[in-house]
C-alpha positions as CSV (number, residue, x, y, z in Angstrom):
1,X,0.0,0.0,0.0
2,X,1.5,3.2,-1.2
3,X,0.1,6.1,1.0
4,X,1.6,8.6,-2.0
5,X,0.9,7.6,-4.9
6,X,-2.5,6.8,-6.6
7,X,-3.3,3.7,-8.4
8,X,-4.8,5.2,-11.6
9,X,-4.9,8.6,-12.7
10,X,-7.8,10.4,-14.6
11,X,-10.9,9.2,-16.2
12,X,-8.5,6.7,-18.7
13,X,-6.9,5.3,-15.4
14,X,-3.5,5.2,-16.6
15,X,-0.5,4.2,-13.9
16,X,2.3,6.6,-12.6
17,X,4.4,4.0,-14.9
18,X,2.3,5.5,-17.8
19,X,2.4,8.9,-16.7
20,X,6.2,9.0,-15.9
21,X,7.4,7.5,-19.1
22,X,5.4,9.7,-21.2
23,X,7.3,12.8,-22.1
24,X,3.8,15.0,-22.2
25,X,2.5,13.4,-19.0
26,X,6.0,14.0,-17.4
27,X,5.8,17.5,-17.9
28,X,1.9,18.5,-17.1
29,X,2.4,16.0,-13.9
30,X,5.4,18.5,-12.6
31,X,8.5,16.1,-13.2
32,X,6.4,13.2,-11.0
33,X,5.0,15.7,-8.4
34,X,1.9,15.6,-9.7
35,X,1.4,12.0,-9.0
36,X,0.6,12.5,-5.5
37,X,-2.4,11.9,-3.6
38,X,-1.7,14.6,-1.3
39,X,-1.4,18.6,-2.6
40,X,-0.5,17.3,-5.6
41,X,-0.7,21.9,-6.7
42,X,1.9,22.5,-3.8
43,X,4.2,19.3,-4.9
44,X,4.3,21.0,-7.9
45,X,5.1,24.4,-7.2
46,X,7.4,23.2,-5.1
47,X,8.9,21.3,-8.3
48,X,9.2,25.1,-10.1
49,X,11.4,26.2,-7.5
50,X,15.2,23.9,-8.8
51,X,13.8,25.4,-12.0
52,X,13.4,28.7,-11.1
53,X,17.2,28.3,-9.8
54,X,18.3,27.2,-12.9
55,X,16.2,30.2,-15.3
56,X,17.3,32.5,-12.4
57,X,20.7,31.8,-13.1
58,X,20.5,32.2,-17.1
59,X,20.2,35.9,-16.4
60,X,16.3,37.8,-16.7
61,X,17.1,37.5,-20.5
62,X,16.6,33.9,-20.6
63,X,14.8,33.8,-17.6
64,X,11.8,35.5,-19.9
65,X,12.2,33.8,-22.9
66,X,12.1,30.6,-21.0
67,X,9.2,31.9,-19.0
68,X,7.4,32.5,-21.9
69,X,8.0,29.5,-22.9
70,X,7.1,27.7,-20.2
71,X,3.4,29.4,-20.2
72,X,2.8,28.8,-23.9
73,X,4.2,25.4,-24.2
74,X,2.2,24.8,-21.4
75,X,-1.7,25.3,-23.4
76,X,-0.7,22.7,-25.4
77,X,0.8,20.3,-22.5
78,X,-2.2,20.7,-20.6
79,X,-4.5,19.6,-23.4
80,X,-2.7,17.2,-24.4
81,X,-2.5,16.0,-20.9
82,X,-6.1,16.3,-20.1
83,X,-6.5,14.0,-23.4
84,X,-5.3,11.3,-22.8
85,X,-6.1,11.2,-18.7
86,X,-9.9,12.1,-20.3
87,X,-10.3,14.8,-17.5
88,X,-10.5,18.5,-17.6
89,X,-7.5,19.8,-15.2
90,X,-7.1,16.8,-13.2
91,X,-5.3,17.8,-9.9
92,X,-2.5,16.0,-11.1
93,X,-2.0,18.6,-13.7
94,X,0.4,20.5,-12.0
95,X,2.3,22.3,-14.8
96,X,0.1,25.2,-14.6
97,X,1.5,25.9,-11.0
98,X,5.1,25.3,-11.9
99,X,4.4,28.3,-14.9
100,X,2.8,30.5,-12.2
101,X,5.1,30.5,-9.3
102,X,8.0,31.3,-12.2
103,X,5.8,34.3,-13.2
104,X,5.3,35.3,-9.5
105,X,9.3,35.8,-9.1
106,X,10.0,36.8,-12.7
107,X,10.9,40.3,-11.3
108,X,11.4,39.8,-8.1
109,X,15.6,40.1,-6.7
110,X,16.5,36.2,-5.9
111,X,16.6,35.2,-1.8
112,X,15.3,33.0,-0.2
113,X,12.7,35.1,1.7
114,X,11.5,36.2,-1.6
115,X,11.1,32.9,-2.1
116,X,9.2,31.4,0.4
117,X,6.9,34.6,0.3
118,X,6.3,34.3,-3.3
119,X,5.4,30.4,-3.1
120,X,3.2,31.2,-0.1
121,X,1.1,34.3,-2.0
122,X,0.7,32.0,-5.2
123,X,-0.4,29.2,-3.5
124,X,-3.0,31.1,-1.0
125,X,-4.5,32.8,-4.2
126,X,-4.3,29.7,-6.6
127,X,-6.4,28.3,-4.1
128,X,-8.8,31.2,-3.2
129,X,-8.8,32.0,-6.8
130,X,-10.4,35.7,-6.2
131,X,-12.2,37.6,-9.2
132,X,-11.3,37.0,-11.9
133,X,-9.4,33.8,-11.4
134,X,-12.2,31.9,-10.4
135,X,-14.5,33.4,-13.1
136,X,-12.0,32.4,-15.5
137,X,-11.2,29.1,-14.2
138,X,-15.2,28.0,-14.4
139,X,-15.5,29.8,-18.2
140,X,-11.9,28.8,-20.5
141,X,-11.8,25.3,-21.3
142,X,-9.0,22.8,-22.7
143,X,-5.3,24.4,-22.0
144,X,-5.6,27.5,-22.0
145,X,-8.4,27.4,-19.2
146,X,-6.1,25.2,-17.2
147,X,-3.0,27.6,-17.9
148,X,-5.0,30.7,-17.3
149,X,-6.2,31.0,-13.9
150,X,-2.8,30.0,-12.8
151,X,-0.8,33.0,-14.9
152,X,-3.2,35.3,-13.6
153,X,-2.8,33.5,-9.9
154,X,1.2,34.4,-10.7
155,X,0.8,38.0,-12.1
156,X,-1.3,38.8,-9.1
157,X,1.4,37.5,-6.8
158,X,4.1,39.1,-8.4
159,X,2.6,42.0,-8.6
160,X,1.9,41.7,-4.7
161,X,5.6,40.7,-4.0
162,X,6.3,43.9,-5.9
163,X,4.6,46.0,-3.5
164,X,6.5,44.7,-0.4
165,X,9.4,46.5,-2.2
């Protein structure tokens, strides 16, 4: 007994095996973090953070370009994802998080602190989802509805972390 892990994932009930090995599932899944049974959204904004590291380090240059990239590449890995688990933003999806908390500390100075406070205000309002998040989370469908609420989720935190500066 695996306290964890799920068995099956979705509405197609595919295995972590299945979900690991596929490079699309990988991804929306948070490198694996996803596959939890418990805060499977904090798992994987917690997986963002070795990435934000990395970004970080490429210089705000590269930092935005992959940024962007994340987010965009991210509509289609979320579609695709929800596909093939046959499930509209299944709580495993978790690369919608990892693009938001990189977006709540795109301009924010690198430290710890920073970090810790930008993880905490994303995840209080990915979860609260205030107006509009949450009337845009129940109204876009397919990626871009799963991608959304969290980008606007970051934006808001960044721009909150902003303000403590």
């Amino acid at each position: 007994m695996n306290i964890f892990l799920k068995k099956n994932y979705g509405q197609a009930r595919l295995s972590a095996k299945q979900i690991m090995t596929d490079p699309v599932l990988f991804l929306a899944f948070g490198f694996g973090s996803g596959l939890s049974k418990y805060m499977p959204g904090t798992l994987g904004t917690l997986a963002a953070i070795p990435l934000y590291w990395v970004f970080y380090q490429a210089g705000f240059v590269a930092y935005s370009i992959l940024t962007v990239i994340v987010i965009l590449s991210g509509i289609w890995i979320c579609e695709q994802a929800a596909q093939k688990l046959d499930c509209h933003d299944f709580g495993g999806i978790v690369w919608d998080e990892v693009a938001g908390l990189l977006i709540t500390l795109w301009w924010i100075p690198f430290s710890g602190q920073n970090i810790v406070i930008g993880f905490v205000l994303f995840r209080i309002l990915d979860i609260l989802k205030p107006w509009p998040i949450k009337w845009i989370d129940r109204k876009v469908q397919g990626g871009l509805g799963i991608m959304l609420d969290d980008v606007l989720a970051g934006v808001l935190a960044g721009m909150l972390l902003m303000i403590f500066f």
